[in-house]
N, C-alpha and C positions, 0 to 999 in steps of 0.2 A: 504494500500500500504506500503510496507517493503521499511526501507527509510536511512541511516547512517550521520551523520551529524559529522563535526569534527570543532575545534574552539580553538584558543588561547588564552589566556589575557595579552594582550596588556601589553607591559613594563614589563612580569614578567615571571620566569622561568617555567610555567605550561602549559599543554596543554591538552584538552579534548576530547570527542568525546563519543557523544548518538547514539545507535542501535534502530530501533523497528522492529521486524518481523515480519508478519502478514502474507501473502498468502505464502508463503515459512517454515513458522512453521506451518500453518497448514497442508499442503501438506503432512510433516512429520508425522504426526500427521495419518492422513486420512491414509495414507499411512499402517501404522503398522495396524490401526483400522480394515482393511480388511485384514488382514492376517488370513487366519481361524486358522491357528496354534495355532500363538502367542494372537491374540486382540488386545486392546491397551493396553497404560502401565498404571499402579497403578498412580493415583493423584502425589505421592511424586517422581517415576520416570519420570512424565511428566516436573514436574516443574526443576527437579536435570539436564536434556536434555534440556530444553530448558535455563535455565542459561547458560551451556556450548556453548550450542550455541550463543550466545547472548557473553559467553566472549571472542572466537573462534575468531567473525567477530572484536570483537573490537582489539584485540592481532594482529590481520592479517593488520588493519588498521593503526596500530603504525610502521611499520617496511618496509622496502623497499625488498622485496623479491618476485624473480620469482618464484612461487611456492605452494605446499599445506602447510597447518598451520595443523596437527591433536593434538587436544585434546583428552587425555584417562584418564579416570577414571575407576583402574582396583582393583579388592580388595576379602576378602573373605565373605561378606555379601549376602543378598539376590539376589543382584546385581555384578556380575561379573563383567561384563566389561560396558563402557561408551564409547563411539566414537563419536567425531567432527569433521569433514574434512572441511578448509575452501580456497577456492583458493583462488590466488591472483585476481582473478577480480570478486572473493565475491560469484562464483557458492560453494555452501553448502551443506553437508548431513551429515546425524547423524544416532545412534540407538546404543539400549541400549542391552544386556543379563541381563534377568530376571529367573533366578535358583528355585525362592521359592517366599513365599506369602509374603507381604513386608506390616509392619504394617501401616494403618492410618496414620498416623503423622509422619512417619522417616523420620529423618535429614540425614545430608548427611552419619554421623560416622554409623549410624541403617542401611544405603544399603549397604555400602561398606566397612566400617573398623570396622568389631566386635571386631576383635584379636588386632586393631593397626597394623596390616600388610598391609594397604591401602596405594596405591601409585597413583597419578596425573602425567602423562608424557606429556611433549607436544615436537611436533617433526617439526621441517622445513625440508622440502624432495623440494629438488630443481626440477621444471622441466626439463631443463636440466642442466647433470653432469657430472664433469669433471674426465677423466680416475681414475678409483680408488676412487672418490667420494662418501662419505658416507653421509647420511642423519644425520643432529644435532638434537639429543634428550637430555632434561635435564629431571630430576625427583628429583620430592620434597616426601617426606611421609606426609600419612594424619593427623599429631601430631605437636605441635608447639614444638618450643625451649625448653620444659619442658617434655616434651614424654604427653603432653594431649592432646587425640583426637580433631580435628576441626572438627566443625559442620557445618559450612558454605562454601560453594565450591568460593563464593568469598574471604573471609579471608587463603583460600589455594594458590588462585594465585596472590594475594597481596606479602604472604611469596614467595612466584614464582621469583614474580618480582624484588624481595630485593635481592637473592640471586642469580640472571641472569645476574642485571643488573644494581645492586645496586641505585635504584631509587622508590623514595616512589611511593606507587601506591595508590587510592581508585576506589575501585569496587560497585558499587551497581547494585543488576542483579534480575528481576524476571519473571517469567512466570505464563500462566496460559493455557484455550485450545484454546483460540484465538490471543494471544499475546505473543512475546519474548520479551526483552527489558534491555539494558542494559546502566548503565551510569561509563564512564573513567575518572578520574583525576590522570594526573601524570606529577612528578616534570621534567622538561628537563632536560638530558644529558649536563653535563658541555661541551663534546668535540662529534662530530658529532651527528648522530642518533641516533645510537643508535639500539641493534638487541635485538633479544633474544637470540641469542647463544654469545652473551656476548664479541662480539668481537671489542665493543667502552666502553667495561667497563674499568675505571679510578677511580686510587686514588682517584679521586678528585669526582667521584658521591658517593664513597662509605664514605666519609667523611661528605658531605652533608646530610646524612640518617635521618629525622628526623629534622634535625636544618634550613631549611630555612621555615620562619615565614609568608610570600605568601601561600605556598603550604599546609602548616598547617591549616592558617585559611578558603583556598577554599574548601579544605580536609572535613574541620567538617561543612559547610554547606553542600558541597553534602552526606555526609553521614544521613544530617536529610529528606533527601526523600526516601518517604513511598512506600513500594514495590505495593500499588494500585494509588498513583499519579504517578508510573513509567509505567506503565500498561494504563490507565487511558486519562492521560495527554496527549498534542502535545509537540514537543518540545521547539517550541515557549516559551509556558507558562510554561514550565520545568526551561526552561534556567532564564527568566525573574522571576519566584519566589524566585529559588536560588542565582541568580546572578547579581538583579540587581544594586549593587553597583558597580559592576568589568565592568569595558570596556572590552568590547569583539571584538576579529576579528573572523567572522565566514567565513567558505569556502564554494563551492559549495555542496551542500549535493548529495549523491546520491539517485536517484529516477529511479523508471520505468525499464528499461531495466539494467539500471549500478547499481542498489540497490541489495543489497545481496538477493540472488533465489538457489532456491533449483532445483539439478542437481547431475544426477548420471552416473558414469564414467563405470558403469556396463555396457556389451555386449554379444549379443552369443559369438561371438571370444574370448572373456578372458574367459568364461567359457569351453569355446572347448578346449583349451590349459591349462586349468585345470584339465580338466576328462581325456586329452592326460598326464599330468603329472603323473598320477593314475596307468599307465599302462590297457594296453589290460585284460590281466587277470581278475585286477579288477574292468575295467567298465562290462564284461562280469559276472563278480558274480553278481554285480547290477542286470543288467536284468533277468539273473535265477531268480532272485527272486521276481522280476514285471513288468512291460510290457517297462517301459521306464527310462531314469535318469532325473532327474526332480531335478535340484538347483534354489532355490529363492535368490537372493539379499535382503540380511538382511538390506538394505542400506534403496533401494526404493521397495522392495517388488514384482518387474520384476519376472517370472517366465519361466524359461530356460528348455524345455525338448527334450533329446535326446532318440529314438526311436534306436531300433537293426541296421537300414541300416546307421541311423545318426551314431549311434557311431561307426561304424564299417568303414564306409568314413574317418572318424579321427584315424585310423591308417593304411591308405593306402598310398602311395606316391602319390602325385597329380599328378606328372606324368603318374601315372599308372590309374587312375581314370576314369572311362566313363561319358561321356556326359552324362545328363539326355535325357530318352528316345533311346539312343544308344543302341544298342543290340554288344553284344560278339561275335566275327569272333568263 
């Protein structure tokens, strides 16, 4: 059961919060597996997907927004692009573009930043938006302070985080085909909450970077958990090996129904008014060339097809339209 737990310590500027996904990462999972197309992904895109997802739900959980959270991992490696959608009440999809054969072992710089031209975007797109309202995207490059590639897709949104919202962050995230799993520690906002589009950033967190000696030392114990006791473990026994010196106040976690699940926004009607975006002409070359138009959701793997009298209903005016079974005066 896919579950989020979130938790503070008591008396002190830091606050956390553990992911685990289980029937919801494998969904995704299962999901691509049956694509006759694609398959599933290579070992190292499975794992680079479900980190993202796992840091998706936890970024989404830190922030008060009506809205989607998307994570992109976009670059010029074997792997193109990477997508994370997470809503605000935790419905979730993912999926990767896979270009070329991806070695064994590649880290993250091996899928997606051969050249150093690897970029991470992450974007809050409000559900609803005000006249003229644009969606807040920031982007980081796959290369630290020094132009050297990152190899870890956590160490990339750590830098994320420093640079959004100037607040130290520690990430530890891993996956595998049965499990997502991710663990948060990060220092609190001197003044409110704090977003990601950086709109309670303050002198005064970016002065703090690094120097309050709480968030340091909860920092380097969560960093010594092992990517299969994060996999592995309950959170219970997670929290308690880490942390049982630190008073903790923990919150309702979510479970069941309210636990991050996987849910895709995909429809015939968004796809109808997609082939209608195409124009006539060009849904009509489609079919010259086979019997129907046929779009899959790269999301959840849903499969949409439109037949000659379907696509040809799609540019008629409804007013003008016959009933089914209606015959023409």
């Amino acid at each position: 059961m896919s579950e989020l737990h979130k938790f503070l310590f008591d008396g002190l500027p830091v606050r956390g919060s553990i992911v685990r996904l289980t029937d919801g990462w494998t969904e995704i999972l299962r999901r691509r597996a049956s694509n006759s197309e694609h398959g599933g992904y290579p070992e190292p895109v499975r794992t680079m997907l479900g980190e993202m997802v796992t840091a998706g739900v936890l970024m989404q959980s830190n922030i008060k927004f009506d809205g989607a959270l998307i994570l992109q991992i976009m670059g010029d490696g074997p792997v193109k692009l990477a997508v994370v959608e997470v809503q605000s009440d935790f419905a979730l999809r993912a999926t990767a573009s896979v270009m070329a054969p991806v070695p064994a072992h590649a880290n993250l710089s091996q899928m997606v930043n051969v050249t150093n031209q690897g970029r991470c975007a992450i974007t809050l797109d409000p559900k609803v938006k005000f006249p003229g309202q644009q969606p807040y995207q920031g982007v980081v490059p796959l290369f630290d302070d020094q132009g050297q590639p990152i190899a870890r897709l956590s160490e990339v949104l750590e830098h994320y985080m420093l640079q959004s919202e100037q607040l130290d962050t520690t990430l530890v995230l891993a996956a595998d085909a049965n499990v997502a799993a991710g663990l948060l520690i990060q220092r609190l906002p001197l003044q409110g909450m704090g977003n990601l589009s950086g709109s309670m950033v303050s002198k005064g967190n970016e002065d703090e970077i690094g120097l309050n000696e709480h968030y340091n030392r909860i920092a380097i114990l969560a960093s010594s958990l092992k990517s299969e006791e994060l996999l592995t473990l309950d959170v219970d026994t997670i929290l308690r090996r880490l942390f049982w010196e630190e008073p903790l106040t923990r919150f309702e976690p979510l479970l069941g129904d309210a636990a991050p699940r996987f849910a895709c926004s995909c429809s015939r009607e968004r796809v109808a008014r997609m082939i209608v975006g195409l124009g006539a002409d060009e849904a009509q070359g489609i079919l010259a060339e086979r019997p129907d138009i046929e779009v899959a959701c790269e999301f959840c793997g849903m499969q949409y097809r439109f037949d000659p009298i379907d696509a040809a209903r799609l540019f008629v005016d409804p007013a003008q339209q016959l009933a089914p079974g209606t015959k023409p005066h």
